[in-house]
Structures are given as C-alpha cells and as structure tokens.
N, C-alpha and C positions, 0 to 999 in steps of 0.2 A: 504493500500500500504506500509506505514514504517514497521508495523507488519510481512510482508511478505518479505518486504526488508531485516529486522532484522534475521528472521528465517535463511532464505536462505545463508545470510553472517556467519551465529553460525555452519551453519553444511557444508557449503564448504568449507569454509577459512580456518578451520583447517585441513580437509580432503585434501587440494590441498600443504599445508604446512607439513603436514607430509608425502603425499607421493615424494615431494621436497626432506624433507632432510634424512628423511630414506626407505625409498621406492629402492628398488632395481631397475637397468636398466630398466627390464621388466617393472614393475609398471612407471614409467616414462614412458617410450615409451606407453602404455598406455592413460595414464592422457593426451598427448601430443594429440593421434591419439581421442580421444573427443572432446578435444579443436580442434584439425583441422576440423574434420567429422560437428560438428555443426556450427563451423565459415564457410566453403567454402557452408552446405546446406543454411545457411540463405542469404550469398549472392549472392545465384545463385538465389533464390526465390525471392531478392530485386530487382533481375534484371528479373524477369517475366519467369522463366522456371517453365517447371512442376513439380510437389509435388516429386512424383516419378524421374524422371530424375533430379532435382537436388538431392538425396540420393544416387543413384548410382554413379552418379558423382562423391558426394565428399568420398565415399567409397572409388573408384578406385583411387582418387588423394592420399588420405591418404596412400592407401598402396603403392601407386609410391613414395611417399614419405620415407616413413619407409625405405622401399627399396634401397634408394637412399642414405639414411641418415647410413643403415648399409654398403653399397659400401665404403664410406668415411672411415667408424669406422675401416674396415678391409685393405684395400688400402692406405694407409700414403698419405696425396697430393692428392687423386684419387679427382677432380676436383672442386679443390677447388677455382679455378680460374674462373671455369663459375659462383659456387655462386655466387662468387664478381662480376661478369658481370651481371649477371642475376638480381642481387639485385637492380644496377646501373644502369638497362635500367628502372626495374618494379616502381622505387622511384622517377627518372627520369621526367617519363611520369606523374607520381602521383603530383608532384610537380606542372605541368606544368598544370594540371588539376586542378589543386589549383589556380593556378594563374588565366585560363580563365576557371573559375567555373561555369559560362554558356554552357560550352561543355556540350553534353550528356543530358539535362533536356528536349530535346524532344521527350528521347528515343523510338528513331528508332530503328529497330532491328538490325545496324550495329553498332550503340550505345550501345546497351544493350550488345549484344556479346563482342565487346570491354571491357566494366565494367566487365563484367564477366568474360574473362579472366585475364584482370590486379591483380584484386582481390581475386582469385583462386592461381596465381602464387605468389601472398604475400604472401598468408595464409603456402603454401607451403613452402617456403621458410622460415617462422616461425620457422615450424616443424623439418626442416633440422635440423638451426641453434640452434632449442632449445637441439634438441637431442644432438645433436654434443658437444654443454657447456659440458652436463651432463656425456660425458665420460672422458671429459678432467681431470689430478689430480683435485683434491678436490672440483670433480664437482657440485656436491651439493651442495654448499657451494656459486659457483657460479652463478649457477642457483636460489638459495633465495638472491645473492646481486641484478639481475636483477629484481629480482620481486618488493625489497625493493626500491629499485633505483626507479620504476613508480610510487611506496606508496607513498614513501618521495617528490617525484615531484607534484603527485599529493596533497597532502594533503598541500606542499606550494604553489603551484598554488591557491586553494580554500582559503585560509587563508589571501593569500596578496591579491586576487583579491576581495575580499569580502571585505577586509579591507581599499583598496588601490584602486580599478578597476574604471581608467575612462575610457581610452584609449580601444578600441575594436581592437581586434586582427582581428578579419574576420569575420565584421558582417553580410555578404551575407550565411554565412559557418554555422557556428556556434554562434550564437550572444553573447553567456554568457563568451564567453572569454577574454580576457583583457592583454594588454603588461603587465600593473602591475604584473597581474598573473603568466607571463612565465618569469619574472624579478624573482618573490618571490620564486616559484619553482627551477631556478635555484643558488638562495641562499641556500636555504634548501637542494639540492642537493650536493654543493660544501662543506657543513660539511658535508655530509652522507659518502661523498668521503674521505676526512681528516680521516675520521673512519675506512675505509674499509682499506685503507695502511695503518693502526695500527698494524691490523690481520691479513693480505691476504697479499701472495708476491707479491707485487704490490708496487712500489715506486711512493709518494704524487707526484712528480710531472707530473707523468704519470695517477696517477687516477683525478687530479682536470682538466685533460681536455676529458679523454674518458666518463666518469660517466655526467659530466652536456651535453658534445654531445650527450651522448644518450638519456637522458631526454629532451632532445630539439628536438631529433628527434623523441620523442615519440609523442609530438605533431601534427607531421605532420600526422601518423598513423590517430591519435583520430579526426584531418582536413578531412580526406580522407572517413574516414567511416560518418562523420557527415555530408559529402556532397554526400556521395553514399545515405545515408537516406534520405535526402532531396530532392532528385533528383526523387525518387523512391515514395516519397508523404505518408514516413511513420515516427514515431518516435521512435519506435524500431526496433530493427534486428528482433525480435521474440520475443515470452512469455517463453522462455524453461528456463530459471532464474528469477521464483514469484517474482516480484518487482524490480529487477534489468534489466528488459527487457531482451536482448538474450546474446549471446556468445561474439557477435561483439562488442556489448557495455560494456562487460567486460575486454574485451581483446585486443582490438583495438592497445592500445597504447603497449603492447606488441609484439604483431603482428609487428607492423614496427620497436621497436627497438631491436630485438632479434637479428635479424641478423648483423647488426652493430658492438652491441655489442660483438656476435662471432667473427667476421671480426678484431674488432679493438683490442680484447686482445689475440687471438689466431693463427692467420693468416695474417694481417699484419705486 
C-alpha cells in the first residue's frame, strides 16, 4: 500500500503541478473536467446509482459545467451572484448535515437522491470556481497558492495533531481529527499567508484572514465526504488512485474551498 501510495504521488503530483503552472487554459480546463468526471462518478456510486448512469451523469455535469464556467469567462458579472447563492445554500445544508450526522445513514432513496444531488452541485461548483481563479491575472499563480494553502493546512493539521491531538473534532464523523489539529493547521497557514502578500498583490492584512478561512473551511469539505463515506459503509470513494483511494479523498478539501476562495479574492 505505501509503495503504491509513493508511486502514485511521484507521477501525479508533479503532473497536476505543472499543468497548474504552465499548462495553458485548455490543459487546465482539462485536468479540472477529470477531477470533476471522477469526483461526481464516485459519489453518485456512494450513493447507490448504477455503474453506467453515474458516468453519464457526471459526463453531462462536467460539460454543464465547462459551459457555465466559459459563460462567466466571456460575460463580465454573467452570474456571478447565483454562484455565491448556490455555494451558500449547497455549504449550508452540508453544514447542517454535519451537525445532525445521523441524517441520511438509513439511506432511503429520498436520502440517497438528496446526497446525491448536494454532492454533485459541490463538485460542480468546484469546477466553476476553479476554472474561473485560472483566468483571472496571474492565475496560475493563484490556483498553486490554493493548492499550497490545503498542503500547508494539511500537513499542520497532521503534525500538531499527532503531536498535540486530545480533543476530537467529530468523533461520530471522522475520529482521527483533533481541535489540536485544526489549531496547528491554522498556524501553519497564517505564515503561509504572511508569505503569499510578500509576492502576490494581496495586502497581509487581507491574506491573514481569507487564506486561514479557507483552510478552515477546507475542513468542512474533508467532514462532508468522510460522513458521505461512512454513511455509505465504505472507506474509500474508489481505487482509481493505487493507495491513495479515489478522487474524493484526494480532493475533498479542495472541492469545498475553491469556491470561497474564488468568492473571497475575486468577487467579493
């Protein structure tokens, strides 16, 4: 499993990182519309649809999406207001799902429908946002601070919580997490921030509060999918990444702070 872990990290990580930062539009929208197509098929199959109908599915979302997301790129404003609605209902209800995380574990098929569409309209809404960073000036740029921003979070998350972890964050949820953890994450992020308004026109006191928000809200993403999986009686989204399990669990916390993060340096 580490072997296959190790592989899998040496030939995407940098593959996802250089089509980041020089990879043209194309090539991003791309890299984007796989990340979408695998993330909405696994969670449509978490939530009990067929093989086939969830492919086509997340086909059809992806391209609604692409679609959506070049409306925006060509339309100045072209609605940019429902994202932020859209985002607000779908995070919302996620939240609130979090809270009484007993919803849904007896999935009934108005349950599972329900999962299924909450979790389609994130992924979707990923995609918008992520495309949308990437045209923005020196969007590249910006699109490798969001990725670093999850790094950086995560790897202070593991570090303090490993170190420091009594307190459980949502042991019904996910049990390995820890206030420590999301304490130490958000240290680690608030230098990463200090850094980024070194570089980037972005004034520190405008990055020491959008950069640890969205690492904080990364969390709730990585909440959501670990209670969709639990819910669903599995511990990966899929095998489509040897050792790192599926898409979901790579991306999860991506997935919920991309849009945010759009919303909070662009559009806000």
């Amino acid at each position: 499993m580490l072997k296959q872990r190790i592989i899998t990290a040496l030939l995407l990580g940098p593959l996802v990182l250089a089509i980041v930062i020089w990879g043209d539009k194309k090539w991003f929208m791309a890299l984007t519309a796989v990340i979408q197509v695998a993330s909405v098929y696994e969670w449509l199959k978490m939530n009990r649809l067929p093989f086939m109908a969830s492919i086509v599915l997340a086909v059809i979302v992806t391209a609604g999406s692409c679609y959506f997301a070049h409306l925006m790129m060509v339309t100045p404003g072209f609605a940019q207001h429902y994202v932020l609605i859209a985002f607000g209902l779908v995070w919302v209800v996620a939240l609130l799902w979090l809270w009484q995380f007993k919803l849904g574990h007896e999935n009934r098929k108005a349950q599972l429908f329900l999962k299924a569409i909450l979790g389609t309209e994130a992924i979707a809404l990923f995609a918008i946002a992520f495309l949308m960073i990437r045209v923005e000036d020196q969007g590249q740029w910006w699109a490798l601070i969001l990725l670093l921003t999850i790094w950086v979070a995560d790897v202070g998350a593991y570090f303090s919580g490993k170190t420091f972890g009594k307190n459980k964050l949502a042991i019904n949820i996910s049990p390995g997490k820890t206030w420590e953890g999301v304490i130490g994450a958000q240290l680690f992020v608030i230098g990463f921030a200090l850094m980024v308004s070194h570089y980037m026109p972005i004034d520190w006191q405008t990055s020491l509060w959008v950069f640890p928000l969205v690492a904080l809200f990364s969390v709730v993403g990585d909440l959501a999918a670990s209670l969709g999986k639990r819910q669903a009686g599995i511990k990966d989204s899929s095998n489509l990444l040897p050792g790192h399990g599926g898409f979901i669990d790579r991306f999860d916390s991506l997935i919920a702070a991309a849009p945010l993060y759009y919303m909070l340096l662009f559009v806000l």
